[in-house]
DRENDO-171757 format. One record per residue (C-alpha): residue in one letter; x, y, z. Coordinates in steps of 0.1 Angstrom, whole numbers, padded with zeros to 4 digits, always signed. Each point is the difference from the previous one (the first is absolute). Example, Ala and Ser with C-alpha at 12.3 -4.5 7.8 and 13.67 -1.06 7.14 Angstrom:
A+0123-0045+0078/S+0014+0034-0007/
This chain:
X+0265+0244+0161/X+0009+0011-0035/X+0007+0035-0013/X-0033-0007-0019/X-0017-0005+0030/X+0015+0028+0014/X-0017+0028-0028/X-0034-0016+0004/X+0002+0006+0038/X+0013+0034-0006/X-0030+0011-0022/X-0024-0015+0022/X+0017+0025+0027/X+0000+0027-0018/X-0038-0005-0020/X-0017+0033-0010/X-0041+0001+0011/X-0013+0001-0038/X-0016+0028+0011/X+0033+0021+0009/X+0008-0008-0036/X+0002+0019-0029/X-0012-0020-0029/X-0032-0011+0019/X-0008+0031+0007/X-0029+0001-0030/X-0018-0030+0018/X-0030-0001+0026/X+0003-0037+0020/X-0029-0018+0001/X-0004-0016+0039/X-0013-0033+0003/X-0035+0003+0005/X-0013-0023+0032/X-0036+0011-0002/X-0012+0022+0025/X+0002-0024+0032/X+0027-0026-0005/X+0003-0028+0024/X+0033-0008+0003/X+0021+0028-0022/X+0031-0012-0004/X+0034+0019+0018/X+0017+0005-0032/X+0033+0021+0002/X+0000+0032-0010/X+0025-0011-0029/X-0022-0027-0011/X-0029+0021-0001/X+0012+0028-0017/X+0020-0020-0028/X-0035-0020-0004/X-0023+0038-0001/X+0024+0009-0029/X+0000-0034-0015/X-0039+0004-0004/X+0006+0033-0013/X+0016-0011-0031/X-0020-0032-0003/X-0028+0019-0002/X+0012+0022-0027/X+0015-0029-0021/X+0033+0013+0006/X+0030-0016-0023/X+0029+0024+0004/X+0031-0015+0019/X-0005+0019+0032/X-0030-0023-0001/X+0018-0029-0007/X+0029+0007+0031/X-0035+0011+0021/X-0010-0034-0007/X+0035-0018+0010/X+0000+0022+0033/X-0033-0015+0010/X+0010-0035-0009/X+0031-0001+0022/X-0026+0007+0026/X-0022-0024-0008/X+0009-0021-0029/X-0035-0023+0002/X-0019+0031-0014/X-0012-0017-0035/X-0015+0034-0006/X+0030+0015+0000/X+0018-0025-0020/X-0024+0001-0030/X-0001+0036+0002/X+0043+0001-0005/X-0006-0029-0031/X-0025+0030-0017/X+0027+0026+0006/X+0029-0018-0012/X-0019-0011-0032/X-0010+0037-0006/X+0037+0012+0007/X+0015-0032-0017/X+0025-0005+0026/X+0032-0021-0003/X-0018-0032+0016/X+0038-0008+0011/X+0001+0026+0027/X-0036-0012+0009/X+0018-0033+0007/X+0025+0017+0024/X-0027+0016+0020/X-0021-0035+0002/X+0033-0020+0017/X+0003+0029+0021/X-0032+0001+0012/X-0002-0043-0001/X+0032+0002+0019/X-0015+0021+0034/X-0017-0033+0009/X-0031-0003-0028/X+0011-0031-0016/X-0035-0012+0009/X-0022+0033-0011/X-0022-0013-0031/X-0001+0034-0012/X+0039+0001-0008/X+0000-0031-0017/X-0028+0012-0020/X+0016+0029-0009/X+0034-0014-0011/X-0020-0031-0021/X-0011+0038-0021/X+0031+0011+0003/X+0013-0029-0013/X-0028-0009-0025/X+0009+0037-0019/X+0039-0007-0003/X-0004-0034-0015/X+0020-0029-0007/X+0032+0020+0013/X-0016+0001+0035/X+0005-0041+0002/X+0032-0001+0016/X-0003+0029+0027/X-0031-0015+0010/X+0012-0030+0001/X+0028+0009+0024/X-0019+0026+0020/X-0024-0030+0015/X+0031-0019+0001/X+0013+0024+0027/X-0033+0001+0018/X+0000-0037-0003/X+0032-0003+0020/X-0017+0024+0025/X-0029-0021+0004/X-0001-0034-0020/X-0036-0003+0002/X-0015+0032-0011/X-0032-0004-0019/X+0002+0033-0016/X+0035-0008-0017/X-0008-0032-0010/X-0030+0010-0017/X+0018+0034-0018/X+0031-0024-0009/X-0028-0020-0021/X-0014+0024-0014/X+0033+0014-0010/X+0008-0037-0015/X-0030+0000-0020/X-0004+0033-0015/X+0035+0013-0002/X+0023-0037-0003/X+0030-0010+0022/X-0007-0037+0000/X+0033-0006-0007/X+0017-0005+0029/X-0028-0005+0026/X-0003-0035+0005/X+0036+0004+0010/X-0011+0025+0030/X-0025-0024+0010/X+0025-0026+0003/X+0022+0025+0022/X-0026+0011+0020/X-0004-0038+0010/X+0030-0005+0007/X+0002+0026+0026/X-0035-0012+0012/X-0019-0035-0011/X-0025+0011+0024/X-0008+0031-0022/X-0038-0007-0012/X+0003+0030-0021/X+0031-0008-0019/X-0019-0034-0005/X-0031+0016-0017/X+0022+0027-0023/X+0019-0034-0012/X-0032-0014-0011/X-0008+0033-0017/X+0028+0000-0015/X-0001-0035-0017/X-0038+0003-0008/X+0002+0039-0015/X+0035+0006-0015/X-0002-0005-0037/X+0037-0014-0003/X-0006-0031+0019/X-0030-0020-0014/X-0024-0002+0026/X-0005-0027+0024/X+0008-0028-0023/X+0028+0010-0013/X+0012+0007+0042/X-0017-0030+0015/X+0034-0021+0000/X+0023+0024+0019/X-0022+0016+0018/X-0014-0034+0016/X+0033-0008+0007/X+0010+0030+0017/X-0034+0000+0020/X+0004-0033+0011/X+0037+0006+0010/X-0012+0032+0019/X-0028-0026+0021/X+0022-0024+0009/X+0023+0026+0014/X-0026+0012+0019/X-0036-0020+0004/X-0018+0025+0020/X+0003+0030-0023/X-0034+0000-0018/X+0009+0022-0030/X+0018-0029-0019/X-0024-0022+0005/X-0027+0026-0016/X+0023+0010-0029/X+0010-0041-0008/X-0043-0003+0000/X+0001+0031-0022/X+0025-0014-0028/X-0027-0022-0005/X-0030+0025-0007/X-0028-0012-0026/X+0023-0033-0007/X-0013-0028+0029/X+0010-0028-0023/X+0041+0012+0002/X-0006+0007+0035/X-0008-0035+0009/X+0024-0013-0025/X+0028+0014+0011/X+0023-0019+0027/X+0017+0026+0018/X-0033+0010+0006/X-0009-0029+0023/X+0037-0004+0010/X+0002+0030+0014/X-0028-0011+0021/X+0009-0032+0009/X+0040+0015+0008/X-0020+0028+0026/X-0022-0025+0019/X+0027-0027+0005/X+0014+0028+0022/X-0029+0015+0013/X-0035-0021-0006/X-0018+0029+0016/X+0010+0026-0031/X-0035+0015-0006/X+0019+0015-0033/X+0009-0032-0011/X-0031-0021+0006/X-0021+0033-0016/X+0016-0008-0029/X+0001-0037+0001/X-0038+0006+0002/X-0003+0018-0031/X+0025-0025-0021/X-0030-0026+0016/X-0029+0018-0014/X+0013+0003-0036/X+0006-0034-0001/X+0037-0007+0014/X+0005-0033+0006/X+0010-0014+0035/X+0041-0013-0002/X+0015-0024+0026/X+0016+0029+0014/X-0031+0016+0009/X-0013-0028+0010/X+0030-0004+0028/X-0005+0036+0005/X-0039-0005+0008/X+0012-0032+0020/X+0005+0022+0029/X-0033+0015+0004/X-0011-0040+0007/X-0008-0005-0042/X+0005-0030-0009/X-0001+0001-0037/X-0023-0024-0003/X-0031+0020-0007/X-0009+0010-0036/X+0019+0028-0017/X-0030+0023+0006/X+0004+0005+0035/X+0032+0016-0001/X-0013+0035-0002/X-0029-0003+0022/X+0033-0010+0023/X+0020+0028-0004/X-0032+0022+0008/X-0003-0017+0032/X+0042+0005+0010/X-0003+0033-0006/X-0031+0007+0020/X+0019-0012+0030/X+0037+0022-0012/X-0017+0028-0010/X-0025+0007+0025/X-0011+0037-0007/X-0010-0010-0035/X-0019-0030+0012/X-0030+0005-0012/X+0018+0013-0038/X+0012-0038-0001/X-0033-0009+0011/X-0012+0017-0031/X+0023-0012-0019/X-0002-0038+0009/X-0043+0004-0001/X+0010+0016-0036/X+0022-0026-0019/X-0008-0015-0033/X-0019-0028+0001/X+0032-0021-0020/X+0019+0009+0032/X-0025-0001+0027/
């Protein structure tokens, strides 16, 4: 345990009733007020309650001093979901116009006794964050970098980390940390949709056409390492986002398909997206053909069967979406039908 650890133990020890001390003397606490028969009151402690009977005291009286504002961090630590409480300390440090740097040092201590998921917080440091400006990029960038590491799939952080990329920059090196995080896991579906962020928002990279290239090739690389992880499928589909007529046009599109199913013909990923190249007018290879051979096709049949085909193979591999491919074969164009 650190020494820092140590002192907040200490004080917690050693914590003074409010109403044993002097400077809150001048105050009458308000108790919460249950109505005159409660059904189920609630066994608060007696530290809870009275912190929360002087908290309504000065909230009532639209108190901004800075014993109001350490009232207000004494109820958070014991219960930092309070968004009453919260808004109430962003009035006070606006009327006091505190150093929003400190504020920052008492939100990762709060965030750090096991609130990395409490909306609240992460509403209060996006305020936090919004006041200091641009030079609040890089420490939010590397605070939800360190609760990243903690958790690599933590809404809350993703979300605040694009926010922070948006309204306060830091583009610069975060394709990069996608890349890493990828390496450490392929299988990391969040990593996958920050990447896509990243190529379709940053303002240094030129959007999706300007990416398609090496980002399909990367994608592609990432499925054949590993066919069953969905995300790379869905981010390849994604490259490819208003633009059908590049999608069908490009080989490695098809490849990619083709290179999965001679391994595994039963690739619901694969044939998914074989089906889609089908319905925007992809057409049929000797390849796929031999690939389709094995489902008893015998090529033979006009081009326009080939979907209605696929929508029948993966009715039988992906039976708890059945009646989706059902759908989806009574639903094909008429061209492909």
């Amino acid at each position: 345990m650190s020494s820092s650890d140590d002192e907040e133990d200490e004080q917690e020890e050693v914590r003074v009733p409010l109403s044993q001390r002097p400077e809150w003397s001048d105050v009458e606490p308000i108790p919460q007020d249950d109505g005159p028969n409660p059904v189920v009151s609630i066994a608060y402690t007696d530290e809870f309650r009275e912190t929360m009977d002087y908290f309504r005291a000065v909230f009532a009286a639209d108190e901004r001093s800075p014993r109001a504002l350490e009232l207000t961090a004494e109820v958070i630590h014991l219960n930092a979901g309070n968004y009453t409480v919260w808004h109430f300390r962003r009035l006070i440090l606006e009327s006091l116009q505190s150093d929003l740097r400190d504020e920052m040092k008492f939100f990762e201590l709060v965030a750090n006794k096991g609130n990395h998921k409490n909306y609240q917080i992460w509403h209060h440091r996006r305020w936090v964050a919004e006041k200091l400006g641009t030079i609040a990029a890089t420490s939010e960038l590397q605070f939800t970098q360190e609760v990243l590491s903690l958790d690599a799939k933590n809404y809350h952080a993703w979300s605040h980390r694009q926010w922070a990329l948006q309204a306060l920059g830091g583009w610069e090196n975060e394709l990069e940390y996608c890349r890493e995080l990828l390496e450490v896991d392929i299988l990391n579906n969040s990593a996958w949709n920050q990447r896509y962020f990243v190529i379709t928002k940053s303002p240094f990279l030129g959007g999706l056409p300007a990416m398609r290239d090496s980002e399909v090739s990367f994608c592609t690389n990432a499925i054949i390492e590993n066919p069953d992880n969905e995300s790379p499928w869905r981010f390849l589909r994604g490259l490819y986002k208003g633009d059908n007529e590049a999608f069908v046009n490009d080989p490695a599109i098809s490849k990619v398909c083709i290179c999965v199913l001679e391994k595994n013909k039963n690739c619901v990923f694969a044939l998914s997206l074989l089906l889609d190249l089908l319905c925007y007018g992809f057409q049929p290879t000797p390849d796929l053909n031999r690939i389709l051979s094995t489902w008893g096709f015998s090529g033979s049949e006009s081009d326009q069967k080939y979907a209605n085909l696929v929508c029948l193979i993966l009715e039988k591999v992906d039976p708890m979406r059945a009646r989706y491919w059902i759908w989806r074969r009574d639903s094909l164009p008429s061209h492909v039908c």
